[in-house]
N, C-alpha and C positions, 0 to 999 in steps of 0.2 A: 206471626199473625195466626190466629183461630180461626175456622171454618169447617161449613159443615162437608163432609167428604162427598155429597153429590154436588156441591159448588165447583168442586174442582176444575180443571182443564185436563186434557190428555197431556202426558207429557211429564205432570205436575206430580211432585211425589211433598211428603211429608210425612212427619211419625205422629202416629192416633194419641191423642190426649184423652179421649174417654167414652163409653158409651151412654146416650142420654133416653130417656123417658121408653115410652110407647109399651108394648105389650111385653111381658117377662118373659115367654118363651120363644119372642123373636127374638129378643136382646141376648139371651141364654146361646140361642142358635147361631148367631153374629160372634159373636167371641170365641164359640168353639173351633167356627171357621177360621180363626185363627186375628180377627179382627179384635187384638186386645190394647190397653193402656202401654207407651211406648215401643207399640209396633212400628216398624216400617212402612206405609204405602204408599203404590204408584197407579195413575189412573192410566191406564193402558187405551181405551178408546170408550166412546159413548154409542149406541143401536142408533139406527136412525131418528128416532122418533124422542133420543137420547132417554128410553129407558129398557132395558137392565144397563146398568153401568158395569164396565169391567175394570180391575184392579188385580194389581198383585203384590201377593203380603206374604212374606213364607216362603220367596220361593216359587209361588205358583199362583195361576190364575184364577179370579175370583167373582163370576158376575154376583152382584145386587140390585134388585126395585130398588130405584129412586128414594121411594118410600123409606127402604130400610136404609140407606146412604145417609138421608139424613139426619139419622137418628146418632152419627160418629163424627165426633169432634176429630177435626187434625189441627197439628200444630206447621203451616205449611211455608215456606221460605218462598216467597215469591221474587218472581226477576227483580220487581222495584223494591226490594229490600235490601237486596244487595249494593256495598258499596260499588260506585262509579268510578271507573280508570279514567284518568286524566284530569284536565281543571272544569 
């Protein structure tokens, strides 16, 4: 399932399918971070007010604005995707 990476949940990890629209030298900025197509990320916790969101890609911690969150697709496996044990 596709979503945007400030949808997430804590907890919630999946690998970035792509970075989409908005300004070119955010998106430039965003991927240098290490935020690129078939990275690994996990959304580590949300501010209160849930913006900057935290994540770690790399290895290492990574706040973003909301803003710029959602501008990166993930491809994220959520619990109801997975198959069910038993009948």
């Amino acid at each position: 399932m596709k979503v945007r990476l400030s949808e997430m949940k804590p907890g919630e990890e999946g690998v970035i399918a792509g970075v989409l629209g908005g300004d070119p030298l955010t998106i430039r900025r965003i991927m240098e971070m290490g935020m690129v197509k078939g990275e690994k990320v996990k959304v580590i916790r949300n501010a209160p007010l849930k913006d900057p969101i935290e994540f770690e890609v790399k290895g290492y911690n990574l706040s973003l604005k909301r803003d710029e969150a959602e501008t990166i697709i993930v491809e994220v496996k959520r619990r109801s995707d997975s198959p069910r044990n038993g009948p």
